[in-house]
C-alpha positions as CSV (number, residue, x, y, z in Angstrom):
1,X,9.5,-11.5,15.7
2,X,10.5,-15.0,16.1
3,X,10.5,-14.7,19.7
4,X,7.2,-13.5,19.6
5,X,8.3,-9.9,21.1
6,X,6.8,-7.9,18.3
7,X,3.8,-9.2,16.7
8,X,3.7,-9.6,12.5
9,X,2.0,-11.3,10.1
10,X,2.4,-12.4,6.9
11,X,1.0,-11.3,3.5
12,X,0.1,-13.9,0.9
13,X,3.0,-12.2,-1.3
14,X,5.1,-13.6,1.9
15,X,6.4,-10.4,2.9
16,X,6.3,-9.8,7.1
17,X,4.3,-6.8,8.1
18,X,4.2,-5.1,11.5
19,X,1.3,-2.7,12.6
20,X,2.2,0.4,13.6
21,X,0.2,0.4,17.2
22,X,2.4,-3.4,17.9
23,X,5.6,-1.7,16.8
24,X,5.2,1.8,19.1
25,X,4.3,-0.7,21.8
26,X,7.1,-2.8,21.5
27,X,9.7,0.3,21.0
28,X,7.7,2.1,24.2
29,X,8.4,-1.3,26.2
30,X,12.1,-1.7,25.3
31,X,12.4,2.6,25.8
32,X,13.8,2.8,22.3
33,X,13.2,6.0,20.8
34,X,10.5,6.3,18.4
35,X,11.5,7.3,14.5
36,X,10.6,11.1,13.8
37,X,8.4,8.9,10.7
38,X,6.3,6.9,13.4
39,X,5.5,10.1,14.8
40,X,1.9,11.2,15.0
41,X,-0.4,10.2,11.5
42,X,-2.1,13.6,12.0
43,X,1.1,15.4,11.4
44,X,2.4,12.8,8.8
45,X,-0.6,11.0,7.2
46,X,0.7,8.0,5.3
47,X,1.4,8.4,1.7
48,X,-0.1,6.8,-1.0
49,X,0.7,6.6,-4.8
50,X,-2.4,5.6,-6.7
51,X,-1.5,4.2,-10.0
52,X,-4.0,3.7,-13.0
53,X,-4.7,4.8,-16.5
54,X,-8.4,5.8,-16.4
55,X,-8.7,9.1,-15.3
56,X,-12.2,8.7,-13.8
57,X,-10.3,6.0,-11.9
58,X,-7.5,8.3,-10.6
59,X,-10.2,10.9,-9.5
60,X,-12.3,8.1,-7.7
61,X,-9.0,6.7,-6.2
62,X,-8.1,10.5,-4.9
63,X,-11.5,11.0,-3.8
64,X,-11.6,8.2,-1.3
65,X,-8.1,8.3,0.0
66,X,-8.0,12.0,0.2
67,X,-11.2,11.4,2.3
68,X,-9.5,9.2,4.3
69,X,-6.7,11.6,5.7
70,X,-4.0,10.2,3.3
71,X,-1.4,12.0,1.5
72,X,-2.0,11.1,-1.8
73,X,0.0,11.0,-5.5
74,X,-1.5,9.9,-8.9
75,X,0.1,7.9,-11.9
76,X,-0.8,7.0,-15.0
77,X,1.3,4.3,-15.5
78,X,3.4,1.7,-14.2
79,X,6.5,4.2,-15.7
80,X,5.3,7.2,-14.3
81,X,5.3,5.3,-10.5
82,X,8.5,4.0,-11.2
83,X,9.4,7.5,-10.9
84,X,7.5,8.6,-8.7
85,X,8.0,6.3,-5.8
86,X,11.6,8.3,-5.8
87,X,10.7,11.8,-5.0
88,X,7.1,10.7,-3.1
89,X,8.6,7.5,-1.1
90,X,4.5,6.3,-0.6
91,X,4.2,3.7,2.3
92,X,1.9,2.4,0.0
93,X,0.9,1.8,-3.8
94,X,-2.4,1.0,-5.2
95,X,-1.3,-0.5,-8.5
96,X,-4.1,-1.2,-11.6
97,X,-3.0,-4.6,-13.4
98,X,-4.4,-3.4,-17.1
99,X,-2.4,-0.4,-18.4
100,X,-0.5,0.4,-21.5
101,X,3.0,0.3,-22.3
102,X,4.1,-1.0,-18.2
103,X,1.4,-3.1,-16.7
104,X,0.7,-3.6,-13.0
105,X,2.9,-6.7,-13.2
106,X,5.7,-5.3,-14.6
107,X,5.6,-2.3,-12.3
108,X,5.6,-4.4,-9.4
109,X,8.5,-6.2,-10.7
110,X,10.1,-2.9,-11.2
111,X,9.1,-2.0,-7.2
112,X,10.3,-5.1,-5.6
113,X,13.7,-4.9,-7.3
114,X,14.3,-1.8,-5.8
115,X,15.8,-1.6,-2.4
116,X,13.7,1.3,-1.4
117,X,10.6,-0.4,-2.3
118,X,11.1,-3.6,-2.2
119,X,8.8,-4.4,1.4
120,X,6.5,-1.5,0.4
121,X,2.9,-2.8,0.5
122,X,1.3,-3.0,-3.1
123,X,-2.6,-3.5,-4.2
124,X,-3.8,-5.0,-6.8
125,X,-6.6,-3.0,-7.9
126,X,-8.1,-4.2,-10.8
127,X,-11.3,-5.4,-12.8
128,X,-9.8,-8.6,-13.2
129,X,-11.7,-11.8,-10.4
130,X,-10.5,-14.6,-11.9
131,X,-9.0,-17.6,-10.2
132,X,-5.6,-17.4,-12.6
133,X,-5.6,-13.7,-11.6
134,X,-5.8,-13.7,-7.9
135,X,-2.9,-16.2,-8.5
136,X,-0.7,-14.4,-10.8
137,X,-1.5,-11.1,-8.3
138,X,0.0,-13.3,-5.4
139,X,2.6,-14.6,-7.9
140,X,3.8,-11.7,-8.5
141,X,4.7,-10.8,-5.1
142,X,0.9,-7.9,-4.4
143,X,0.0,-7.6,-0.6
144,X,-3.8,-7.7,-1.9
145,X,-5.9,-8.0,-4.2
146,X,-8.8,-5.3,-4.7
147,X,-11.1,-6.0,-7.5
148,X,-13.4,-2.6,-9.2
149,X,-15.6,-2.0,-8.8
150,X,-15.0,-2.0,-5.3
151,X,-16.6,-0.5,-2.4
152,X,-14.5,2.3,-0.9
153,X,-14.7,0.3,2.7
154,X,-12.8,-2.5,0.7
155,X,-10.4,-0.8,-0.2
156,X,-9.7,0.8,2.8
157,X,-10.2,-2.6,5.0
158,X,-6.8,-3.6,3.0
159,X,-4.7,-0.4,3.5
160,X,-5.9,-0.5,7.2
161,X,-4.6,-4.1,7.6
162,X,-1.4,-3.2,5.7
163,X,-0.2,-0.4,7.5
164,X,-1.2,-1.3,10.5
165,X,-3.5,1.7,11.3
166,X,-6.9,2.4,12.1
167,X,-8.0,5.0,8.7
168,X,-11.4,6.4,11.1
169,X,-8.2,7.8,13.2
170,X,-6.3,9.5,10.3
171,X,-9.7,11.7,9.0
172,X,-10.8,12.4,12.4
């Protein structure tokens, strides 16, 4: 990355992210063989664990990923991810802030002290808009910050620059 061979940016969390398209590119041009898990998205959509306590929320959230093409997983709290992300791995969490017993910040503190999930994009996703928010959410060490209600091309604009993919590919 530093000698600008394979393109990444930076999230405002400060965490380096590579899209997938720059990295196939890259291991295509140096013939290194492509991980079974970089394989085609048709075969393998990207997982996603959608976290929140409202279960009209949940269904929305299902609704518009599913629609998507992306494997999705549902918890109702920042416990129940914790365990989750073991036995689902998601490349990506959408994590409410406002929950009982573990809030978003404390799951997220829980994520990135686990090695296993340490670099794996989180949203925000939350009613919240205020200016000490958005900081605390990049604070805390969230990719993005998604704030309800959102539009479904939002939230989607946000996964699409995380991972790296192009989501009108994954449905299609």
């Amino acid at each position: 990355m530093k000698a600008n061979r394979l393109k990444a940016h930076k999230t405002p969390g400060g965490h380096r992210r590579i899209a997938r398209d720059d990295l196939l590119s890259f291991l295509e041009k140096y013939q290194i063989p492509v991980p079974p898990e970089l394989g085609e998205s048709e075969e393998h959509p990207p997982r996603i664990l959608a976290v929140d306590d409202d279960p009209d929320e949940r269904d929305l959230l299902r609704a518009v990923l599913e629609g998507a093409g992306f494997d999705v997983e549902l918890a109702s709290s920042g416990f129940e991810a914790g365990l989750q992300v073991a036995t689902f791995r998601p490349n990506l969490v959408v994590l409410d802030l406002v929950m009982p017993g573990m809030d978003g910040f404390a799951a997220i503190a829980s994520l990135r002290a686990r090695p296993e999930t340490a670099d794996t994009p989180v949203i925000a996703c939350t009613g919240l808009s205020d200016p000490a928010t958005s900081k605390k959410v990049v604070d805390a060490g969230f990719d993005a910050h998604v704030v309800k209600p959102y539009r479904a091309e939002d939230l989607l604009g946000a996964i699409q620059r995380l991972l790296g993919i192009r989501v009108g590919q994954l449905a299609g």
